[in-house]
KENULO-584635 format. One record per residue (C-alpha): x, y, z; residue in one letter; chain. Coordinates in nm, 2 decimals. Example, Ala and Ser with C-alpha at 12.3 -4.5 7.8 and 13.67 -1.06 7.14 Angstrom:
BEGIN
+--------+--------+--------+--------+--------+
!     px !     py !     pz ! residu ! chaine !
+--------+--------+--------+--------+--------+
!   1.23 !  -0.45 !   0.78 !      A !      A !
!   1.37 !  -0.11 !   0.71 !      S !      A !
+--------+--------+--------+--------+--------+
END
This chain:
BEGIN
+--------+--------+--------+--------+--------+
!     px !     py !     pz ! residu ! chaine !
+--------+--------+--------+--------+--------+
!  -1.60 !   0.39 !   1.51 !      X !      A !
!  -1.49 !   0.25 !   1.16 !      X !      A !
!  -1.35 !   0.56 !   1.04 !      X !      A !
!  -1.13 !   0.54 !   1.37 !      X !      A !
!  -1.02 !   0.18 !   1.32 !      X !      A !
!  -0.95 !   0.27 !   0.92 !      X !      A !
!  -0.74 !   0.52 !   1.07 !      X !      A !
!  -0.57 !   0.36 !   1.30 !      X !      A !
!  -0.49 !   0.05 !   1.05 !      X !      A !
!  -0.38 !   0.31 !   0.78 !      X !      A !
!  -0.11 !   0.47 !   1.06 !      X !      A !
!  -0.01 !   0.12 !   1.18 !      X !      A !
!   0.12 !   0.01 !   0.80 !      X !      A !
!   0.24 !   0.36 !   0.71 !      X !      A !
!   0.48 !   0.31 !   1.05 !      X !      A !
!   0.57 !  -0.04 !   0.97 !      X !      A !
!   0.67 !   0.08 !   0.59 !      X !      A !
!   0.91 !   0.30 !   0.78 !      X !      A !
!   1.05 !   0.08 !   0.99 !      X !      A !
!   1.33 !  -0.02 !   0.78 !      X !      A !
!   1.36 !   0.32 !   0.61 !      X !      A !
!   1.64 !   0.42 !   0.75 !      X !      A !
!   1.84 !   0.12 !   0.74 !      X !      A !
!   1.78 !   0.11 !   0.35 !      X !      A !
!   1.95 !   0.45 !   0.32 !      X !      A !
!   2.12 !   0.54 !   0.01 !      X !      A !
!   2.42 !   0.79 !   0.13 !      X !      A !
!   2.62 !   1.02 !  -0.09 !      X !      A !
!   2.99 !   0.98 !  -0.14 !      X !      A !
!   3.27 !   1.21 !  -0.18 !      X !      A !
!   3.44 !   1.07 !  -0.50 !      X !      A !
!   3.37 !   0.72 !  -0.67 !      X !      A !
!   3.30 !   0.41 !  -0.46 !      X !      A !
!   3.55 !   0.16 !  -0.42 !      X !      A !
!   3.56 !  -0.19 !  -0.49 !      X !      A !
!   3.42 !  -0.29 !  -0.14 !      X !      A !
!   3.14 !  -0.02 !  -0.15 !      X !      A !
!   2.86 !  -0.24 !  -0.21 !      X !      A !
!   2.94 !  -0.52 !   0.05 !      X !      A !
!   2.98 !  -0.28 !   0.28 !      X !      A !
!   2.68 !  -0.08 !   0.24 !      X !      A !
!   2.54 !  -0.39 !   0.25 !      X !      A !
!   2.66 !  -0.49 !   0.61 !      X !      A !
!   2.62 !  -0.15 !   0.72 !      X !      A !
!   2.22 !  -0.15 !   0.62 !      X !      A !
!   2.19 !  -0.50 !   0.80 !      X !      A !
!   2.37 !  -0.37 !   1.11 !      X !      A !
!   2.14 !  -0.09 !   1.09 !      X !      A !
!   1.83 !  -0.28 !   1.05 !      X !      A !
!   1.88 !  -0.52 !   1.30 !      X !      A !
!   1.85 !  -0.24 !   1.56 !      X !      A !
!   1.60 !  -0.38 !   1.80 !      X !      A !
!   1.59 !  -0.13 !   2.03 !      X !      A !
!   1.42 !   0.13 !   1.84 !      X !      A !
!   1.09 !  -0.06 !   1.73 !      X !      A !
!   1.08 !  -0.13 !   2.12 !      X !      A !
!   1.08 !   0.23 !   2.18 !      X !      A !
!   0.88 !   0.32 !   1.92 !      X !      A !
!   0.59 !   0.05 !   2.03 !      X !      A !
!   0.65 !   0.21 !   2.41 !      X !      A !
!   0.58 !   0.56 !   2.25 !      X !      A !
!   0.27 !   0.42 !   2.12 !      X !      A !
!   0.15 !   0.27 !   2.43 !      X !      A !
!   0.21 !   0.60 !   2.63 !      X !      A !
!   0.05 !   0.84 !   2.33 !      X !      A !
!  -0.25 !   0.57 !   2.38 !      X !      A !
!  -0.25 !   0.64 !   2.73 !      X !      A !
!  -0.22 !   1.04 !   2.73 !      X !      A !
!  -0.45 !   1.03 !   2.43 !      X !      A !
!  -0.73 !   0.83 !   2.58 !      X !      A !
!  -0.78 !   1.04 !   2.89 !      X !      A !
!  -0.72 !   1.34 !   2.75 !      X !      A !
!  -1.00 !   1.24 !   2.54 !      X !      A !
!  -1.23 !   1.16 !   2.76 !      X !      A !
!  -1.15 !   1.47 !   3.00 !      X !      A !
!  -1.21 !   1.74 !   2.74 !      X !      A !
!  -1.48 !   1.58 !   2.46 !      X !      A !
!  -1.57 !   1.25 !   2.64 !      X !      A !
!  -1.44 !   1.09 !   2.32 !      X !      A !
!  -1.16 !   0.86 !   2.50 !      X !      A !
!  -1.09 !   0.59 !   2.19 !      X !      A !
!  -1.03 !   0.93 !   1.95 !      X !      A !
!  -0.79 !   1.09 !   2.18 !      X !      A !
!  -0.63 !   0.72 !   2.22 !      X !      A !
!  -0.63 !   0.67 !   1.83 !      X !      A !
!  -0.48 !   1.03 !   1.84 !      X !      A !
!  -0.21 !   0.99 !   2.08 !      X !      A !
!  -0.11 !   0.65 !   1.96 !      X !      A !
!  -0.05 !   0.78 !   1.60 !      X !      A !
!   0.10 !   1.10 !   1.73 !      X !      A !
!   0.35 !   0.91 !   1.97 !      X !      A !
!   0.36 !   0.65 !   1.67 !      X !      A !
!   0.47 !   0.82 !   1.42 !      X !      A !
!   0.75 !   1.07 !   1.60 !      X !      A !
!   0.92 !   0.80 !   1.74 !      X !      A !
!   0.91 !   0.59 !   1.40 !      X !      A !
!   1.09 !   0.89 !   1.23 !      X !      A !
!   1.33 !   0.91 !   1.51 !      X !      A !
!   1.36 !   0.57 !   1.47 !      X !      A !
!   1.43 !   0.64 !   1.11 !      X !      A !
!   1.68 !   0.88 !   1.16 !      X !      A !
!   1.91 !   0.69 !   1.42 !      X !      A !
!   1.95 !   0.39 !   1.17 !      X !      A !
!   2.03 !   0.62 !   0.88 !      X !      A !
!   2.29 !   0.75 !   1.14 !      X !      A !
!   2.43 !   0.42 !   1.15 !      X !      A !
!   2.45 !   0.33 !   0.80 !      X !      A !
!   2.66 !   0.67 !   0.74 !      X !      A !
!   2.88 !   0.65 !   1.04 !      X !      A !
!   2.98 !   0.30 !   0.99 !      X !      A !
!   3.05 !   0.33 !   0.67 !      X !      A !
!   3.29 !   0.62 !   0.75 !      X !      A !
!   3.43 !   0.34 !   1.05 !      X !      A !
!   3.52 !   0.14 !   0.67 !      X !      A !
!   3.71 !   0.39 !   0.54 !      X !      A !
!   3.42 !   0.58 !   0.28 !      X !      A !
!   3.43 !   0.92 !   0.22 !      X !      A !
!   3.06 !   0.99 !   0.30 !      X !      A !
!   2.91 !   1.35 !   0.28 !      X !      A !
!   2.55 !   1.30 !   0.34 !      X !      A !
+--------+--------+--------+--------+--------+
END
């Protein structure tokens, strides 16, 4: 039981440190930046960041790993707070990378919507 909870803590931190990945992205540019670079990264980032939506999804991906987890679980070992600890990290995580990804997606497209020639 306490090497589950450890677990469970240690997966709950490592998804919050990723929460805000994304939105701290560092992209590449074609050429130098400009003058307005920096403020505009800047605004980008925060627009990025304050994406709401996808720590919503990601807590609803947890809930439903849980969920799958938990009675999987208990159907095949009896062991329904492993599979639950299981699914909720596996559901967890996947959506907090995806989560990840979109807001890095933001930063680099609105950017681009400022007029910076980014590659990657």
């Amino acid at each position: 039981m306490k090497t589950q909870l450890t677990l469970c803590t240690a997966a709950l931190a490592l998804m919050a440190a990723c929460a805000d990945s994304g939105a701290n992205y560092q992209p590449i540019l074609d050429g130098t930046p400009t003058a307005a670079y920096r403020s505009d990264l800047a605004a980008c980032q925060r627009l990025a960041r304050n994406q709401n939506q996808f720590d919503e999804d990601t807590m609803t991906s947890t809930a439903i790993g849980a969920g799958l987890g938990a009675a999987l679980g208990e159907a095949d070992s009896g062991d329904a707070l492993g599979g639950a600890i299981a699914g909720a990290l596996a559901g967890g995580v996947s959506s907090a990378v995806d989560a990840s990804e979109k807001r890095e997606a933001i930063v680099i497209q609105c950017l681009r919507g400022r007029g910076h020639r980014v590659v990657g």
